[in-house]
C-alpha positions in Angstrom: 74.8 133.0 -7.6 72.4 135.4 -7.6 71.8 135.2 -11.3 71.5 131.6 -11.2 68.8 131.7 -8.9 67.2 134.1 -10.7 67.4 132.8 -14.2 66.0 129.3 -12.8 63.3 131.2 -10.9 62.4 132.9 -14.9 62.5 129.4 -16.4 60.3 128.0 -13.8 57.7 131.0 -14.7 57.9 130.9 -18.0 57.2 126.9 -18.3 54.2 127.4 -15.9 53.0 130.2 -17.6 53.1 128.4 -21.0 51.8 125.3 -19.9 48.5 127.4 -18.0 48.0 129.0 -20.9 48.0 125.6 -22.7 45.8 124.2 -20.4 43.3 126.9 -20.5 43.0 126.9 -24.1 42.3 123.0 -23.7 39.4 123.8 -21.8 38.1 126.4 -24.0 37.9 124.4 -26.8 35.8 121.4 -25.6 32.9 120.5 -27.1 29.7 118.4 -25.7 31.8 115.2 -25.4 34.7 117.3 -23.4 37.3 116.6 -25.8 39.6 119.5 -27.0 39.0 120.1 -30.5 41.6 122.3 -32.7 40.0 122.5 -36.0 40.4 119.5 -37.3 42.3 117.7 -34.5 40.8 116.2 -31.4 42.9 115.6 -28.1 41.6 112.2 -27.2 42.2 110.8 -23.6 42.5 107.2 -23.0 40.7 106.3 -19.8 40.5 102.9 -19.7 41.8 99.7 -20.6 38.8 99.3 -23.6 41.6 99.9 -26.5 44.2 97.9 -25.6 46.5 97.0 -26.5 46.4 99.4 -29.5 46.1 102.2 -27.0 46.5 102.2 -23.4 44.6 103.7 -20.4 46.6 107.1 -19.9 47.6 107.9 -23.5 46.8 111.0 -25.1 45.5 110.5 -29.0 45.7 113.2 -31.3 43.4 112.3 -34.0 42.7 114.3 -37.7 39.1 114.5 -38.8 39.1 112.6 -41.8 36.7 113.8 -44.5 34.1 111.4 -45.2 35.7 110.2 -48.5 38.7 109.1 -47.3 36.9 106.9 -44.6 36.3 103.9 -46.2 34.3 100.1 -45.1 36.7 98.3 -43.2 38.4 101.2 -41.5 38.9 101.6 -37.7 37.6 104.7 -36.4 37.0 106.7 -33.3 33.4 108.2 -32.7 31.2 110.2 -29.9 28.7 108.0 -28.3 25.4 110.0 -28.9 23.5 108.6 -26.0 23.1 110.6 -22.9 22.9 107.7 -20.6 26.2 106.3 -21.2 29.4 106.7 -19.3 31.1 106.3 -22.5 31.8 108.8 -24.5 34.2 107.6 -27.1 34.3 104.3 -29.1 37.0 102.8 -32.0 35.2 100.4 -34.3 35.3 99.1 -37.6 33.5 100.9 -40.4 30.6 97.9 -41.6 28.7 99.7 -44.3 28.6 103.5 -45.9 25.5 105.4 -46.9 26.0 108.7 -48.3 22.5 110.9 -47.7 23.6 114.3 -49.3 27.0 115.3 -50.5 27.1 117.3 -46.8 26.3 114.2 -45.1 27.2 110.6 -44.6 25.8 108.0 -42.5 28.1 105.1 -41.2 27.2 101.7 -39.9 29.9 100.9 -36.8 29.1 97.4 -34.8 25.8 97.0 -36.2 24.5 101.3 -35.2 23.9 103.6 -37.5 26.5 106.8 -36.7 26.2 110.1 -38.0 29.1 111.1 -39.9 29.3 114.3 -37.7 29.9 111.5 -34.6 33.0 110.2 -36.6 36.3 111.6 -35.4 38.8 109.8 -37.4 40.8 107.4 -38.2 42.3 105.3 -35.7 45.5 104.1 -38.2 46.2 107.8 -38.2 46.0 108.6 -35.0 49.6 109.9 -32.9 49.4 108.6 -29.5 51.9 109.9 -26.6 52.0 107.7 -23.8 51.0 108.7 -20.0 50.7 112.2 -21.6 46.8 111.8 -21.4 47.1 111.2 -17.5 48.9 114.6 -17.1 46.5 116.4 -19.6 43.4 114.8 -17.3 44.5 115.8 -14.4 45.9 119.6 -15.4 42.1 119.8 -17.2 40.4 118.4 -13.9 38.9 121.2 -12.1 40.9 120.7 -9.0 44.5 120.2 -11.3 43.1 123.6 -12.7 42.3 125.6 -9.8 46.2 124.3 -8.1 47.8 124.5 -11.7 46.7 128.0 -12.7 44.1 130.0 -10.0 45.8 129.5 -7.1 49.3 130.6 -8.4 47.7 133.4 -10.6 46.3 134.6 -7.1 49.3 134.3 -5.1 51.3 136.0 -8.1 48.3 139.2 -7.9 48.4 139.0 -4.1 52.4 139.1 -3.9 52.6 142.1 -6.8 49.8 144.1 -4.4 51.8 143.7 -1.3 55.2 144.5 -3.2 53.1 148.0 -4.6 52.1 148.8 -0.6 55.4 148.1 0.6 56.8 150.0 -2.2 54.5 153.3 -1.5 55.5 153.1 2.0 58.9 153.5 1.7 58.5 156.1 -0.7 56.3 157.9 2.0 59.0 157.1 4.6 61.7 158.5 2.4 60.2 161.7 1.8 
């Protein structure tokens, strides 16, 4: 029975320690729009009801960065809002016109704005989205979910190891 317990209590560890890792390296790799980039992936977060019913509020999109020649006029894409003073960071629209300034750089015309090709994330037909996984992702990434989900039981773990060093020293003293 012991060995049950202990085996379950290893499991338990070993998912928590692999999912704070996880999480950790999330938040590492944001950029200015906080959105977890992985080379050229993008963890998108669904936050509100804007994309239905396509994609819903809570869904977690992982979206490829699609070079600028396979983006063509007509496509649906996702892109970074460049203006400060919006709440919204993240838009899906169709692809209007293309205007290609240098062969590093292309411009894009989405709902009537011109969009840096930088801005563009990808394709939205190419997208993989995982439902209510972007609720659990938000929250674990939140900095409360982040101090309960990794800080506090990193501490407790430190704490626990120091106490279990004292108590160990004192019963070596005591033996001797």
């Amino acid at each position: 029975m012991k060995n049950i317990g202990r085996i379950l209590f290893d499991i338990i560890v070993f998912i928590w320690l692999v999912v704070a890792i996880f999480v950790t390296v999330c938040l590492l790799s944001y950029n200015e729009f906080k959105v977890s980039v992985f080379g050229k992936n993008a963890l998108l977060i669904i936050d509100s009801d804007e994309m239905e019913p396509e994609f819903m509020e809570g869904d977690l999109l992982i979206v490829k960065r699609n070079s600028d020649s396979k983006i063509n006029i007509g496509d649906q894409v996702f892109y970074y809002n460049s203006a400060k003073n919006s709440s919204v960071l993240i838009y899906k629209d169709d692809v209007e016109a293309k205007e290609e300034v240098n062969k590093d750089e292309t411009t894009y015309i989405l709902d009537g704005k011109k969009v840096s090709g930088e801005y563009v994330i990808g394709k939205a037909d190419t997208a993989k989205a995982y439902h209510k996984l972007g609720t659990i992702l938000q929250v674990f990434t939140s900095k409360w979910g982040f101090m309960f989900l990794v800080i506090f039981p990193t501490l407790f773990a430190i704490i626990y190891e120091i106490l279990m060093i004292i108590d160990a020293a004192r019963n070596e003293k005591n033996d001797a």
